[in-house]
C-alpha positions as CSV (number, residue, x, y, z in Angstrom):
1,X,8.1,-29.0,7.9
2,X,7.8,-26.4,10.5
3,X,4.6,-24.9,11.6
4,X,4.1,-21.0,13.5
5,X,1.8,-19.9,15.2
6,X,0.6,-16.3,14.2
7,X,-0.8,-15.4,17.7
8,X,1.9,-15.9,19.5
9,X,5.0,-16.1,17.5
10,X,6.2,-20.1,18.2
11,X,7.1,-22.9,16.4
12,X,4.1,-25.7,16.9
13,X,5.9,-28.6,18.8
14,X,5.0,-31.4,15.9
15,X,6.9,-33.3,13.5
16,X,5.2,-33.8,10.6
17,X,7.2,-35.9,7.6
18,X,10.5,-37.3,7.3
19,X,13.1,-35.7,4.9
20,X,11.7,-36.4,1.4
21,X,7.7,-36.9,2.7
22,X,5.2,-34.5,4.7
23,X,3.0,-36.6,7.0
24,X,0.4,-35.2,9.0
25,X,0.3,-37.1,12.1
26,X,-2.9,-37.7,14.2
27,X,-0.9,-35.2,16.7
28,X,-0.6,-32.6,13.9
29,X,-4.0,-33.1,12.6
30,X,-5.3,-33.0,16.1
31,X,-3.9,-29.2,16.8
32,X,-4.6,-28.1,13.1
33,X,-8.3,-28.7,13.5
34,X,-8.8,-27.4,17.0
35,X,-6.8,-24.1,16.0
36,X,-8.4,-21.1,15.0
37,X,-8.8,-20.2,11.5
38,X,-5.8,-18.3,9.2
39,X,-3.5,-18.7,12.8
40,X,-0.7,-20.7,11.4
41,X,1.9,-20.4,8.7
42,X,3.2,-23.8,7.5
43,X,6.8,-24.3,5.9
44,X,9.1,-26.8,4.5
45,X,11.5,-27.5,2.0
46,X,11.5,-29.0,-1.9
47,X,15.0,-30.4,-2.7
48,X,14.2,-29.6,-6.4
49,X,12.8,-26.0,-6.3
50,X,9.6,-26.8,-7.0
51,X,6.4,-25.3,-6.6
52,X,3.3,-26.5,-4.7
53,X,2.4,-30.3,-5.2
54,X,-1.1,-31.1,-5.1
55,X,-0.2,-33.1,-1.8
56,X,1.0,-29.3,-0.7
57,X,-2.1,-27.5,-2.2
58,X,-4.5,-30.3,-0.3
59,X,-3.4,-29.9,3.1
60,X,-3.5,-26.1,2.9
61,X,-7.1,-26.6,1.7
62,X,-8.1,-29.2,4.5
63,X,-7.3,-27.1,7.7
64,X,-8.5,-23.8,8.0
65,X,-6.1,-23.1,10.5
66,X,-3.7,-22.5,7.8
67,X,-3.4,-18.9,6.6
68,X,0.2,-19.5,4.9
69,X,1.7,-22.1,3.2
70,X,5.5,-21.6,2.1
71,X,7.8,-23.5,0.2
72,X,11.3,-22.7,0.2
73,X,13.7,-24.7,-2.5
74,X,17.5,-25.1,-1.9
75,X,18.7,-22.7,-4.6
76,X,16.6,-20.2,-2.6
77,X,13.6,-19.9,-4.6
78,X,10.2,-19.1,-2.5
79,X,6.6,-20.2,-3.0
80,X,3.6,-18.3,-1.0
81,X,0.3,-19.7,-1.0
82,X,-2.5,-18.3,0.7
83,X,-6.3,-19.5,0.5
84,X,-7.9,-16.9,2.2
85,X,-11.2,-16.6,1.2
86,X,-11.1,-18.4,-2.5
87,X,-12.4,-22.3,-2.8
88,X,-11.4,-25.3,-0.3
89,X,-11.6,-28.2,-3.1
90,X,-10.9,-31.9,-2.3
91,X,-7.5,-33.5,-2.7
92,X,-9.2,-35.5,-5.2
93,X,-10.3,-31.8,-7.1
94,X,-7.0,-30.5,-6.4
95,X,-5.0,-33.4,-8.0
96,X,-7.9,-33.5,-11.2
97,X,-7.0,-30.5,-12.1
98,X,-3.3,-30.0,-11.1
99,X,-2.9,-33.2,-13.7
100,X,-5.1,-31.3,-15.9
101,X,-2.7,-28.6,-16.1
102,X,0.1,-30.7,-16.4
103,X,-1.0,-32.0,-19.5
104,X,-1.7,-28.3,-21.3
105,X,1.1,-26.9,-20.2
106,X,3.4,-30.3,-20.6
107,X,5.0,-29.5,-24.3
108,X,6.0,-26.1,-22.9
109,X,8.1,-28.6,-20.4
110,X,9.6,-30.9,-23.2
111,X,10.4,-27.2,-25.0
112,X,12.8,-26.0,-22.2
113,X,14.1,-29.4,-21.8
114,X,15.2,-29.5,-25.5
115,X,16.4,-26.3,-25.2
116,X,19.4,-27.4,-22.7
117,X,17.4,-26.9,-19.6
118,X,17.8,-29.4,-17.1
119,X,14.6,-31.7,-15.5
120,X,15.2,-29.6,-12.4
121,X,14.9,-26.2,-14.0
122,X,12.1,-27.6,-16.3
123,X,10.2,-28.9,-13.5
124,X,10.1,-25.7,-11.6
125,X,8.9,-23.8,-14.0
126,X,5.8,-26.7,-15.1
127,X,4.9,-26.4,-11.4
128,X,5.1,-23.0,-11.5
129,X,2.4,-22.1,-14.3
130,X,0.3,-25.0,-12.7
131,X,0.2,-23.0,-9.4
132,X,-0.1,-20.1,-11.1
133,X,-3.4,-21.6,-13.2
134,X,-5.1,-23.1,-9.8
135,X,-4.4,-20.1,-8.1
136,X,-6.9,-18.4,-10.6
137,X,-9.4,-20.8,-10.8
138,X,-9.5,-21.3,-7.0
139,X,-8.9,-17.2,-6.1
140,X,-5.8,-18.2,-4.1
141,X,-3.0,-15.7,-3.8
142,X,0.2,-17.2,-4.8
143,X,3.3,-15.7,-5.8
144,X,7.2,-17.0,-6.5
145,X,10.4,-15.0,-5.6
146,X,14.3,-15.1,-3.9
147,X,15.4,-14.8,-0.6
C-alpha cells in the first residue's frame, strides 16, 4: 500500500500491510488522523482484480484524510473510490451491506461461472456491482477502468 500526499506531492514514509494483508499501523493511523482532510491518496494492489473489499471501503471511511482510494489489479484493471462528501458508515455498516449485496447479486456470480468464466473473472465482476451499489447508497464516486 502506498500513501501520497496531495499537498506536497510525496510518498508518506509508512508501511502499512504485508503482501496479501493491509494493516494500519499505530504509525499510520497516527499521521492519517492528524492530516488534514481529502490530503492523501491511498493505493495498493489486489492480486485477483478485484474491486473494493469492505476492509478497503472502511478505512477510506474512517480517516478523513483520505480523499482517494485506488485499487490497481495485476491484469491492469483500476478502481477509484472517492467519499467526498457522501456518508462515513461503520465498518460494521459497510460490511452489513457489502454482504447484503453479495447475496442479491450472488446468482448473477454462479451465472458467469457456469458460463465458462473463471472464479477470478467472476469475482471481479460481483465486487464490481457491489461497489457500484454502495457507491449509490453512500453518494460515493467510484468508477472502474485500464491503465
Amino acid at each position: 500500500m502506498l500513501w501520497l500526499d496531495k499537498k506536497y506531492n510525496q510518498l508518506l514514509p509508512f508501511k502499512t500491510g504485508t503482501k496479501s494483508r493491509v494493516d494500519i499501523g499505530k504509525e499510520a493511523d497516527r499521521l492519517l488522523k492528524k492530516s488534514a482532510d481529502s490530503s492523501i491518496i491511498s493505493i495498493h494492489n489486489h492480486p485477483g482484480s478485484s474491486a473494493f473489499s469492505p476492509e478497503d471501503l472502511s478505512v477510506a471511511c474512517k480517516y478523513t484524510a483520505i480523499d482517494t482510494l485506488q485499487v490497481v489489479g495485476h491484469e491492469g484493471t483500476r478502481y477509484y473510490l472517492k467519499v467526498g462528501k457522501g456518508f462515513r458508515p461503520t465498518r460494521f455498516y459497510i460490511e452489513s451491506r457489502f454482504n447484503e449485496y453479495y447475496a442479491i447479486i450472488y446468482p448473477k456470480f454462479e451465472h458467469l461461472l457456469n458460463n465458462k468464466a473463471t472464479h477470478t473473472e467472476a469475482l471481479k465482476e460481483l465486487t464490481h456491482v457491489i461497489n457500484i451499489e454502495l457507491a449509490k447508497r453512500f453518494n460515493w464516486e467510484y468508477r472502474r477502468g485500464k491503465l
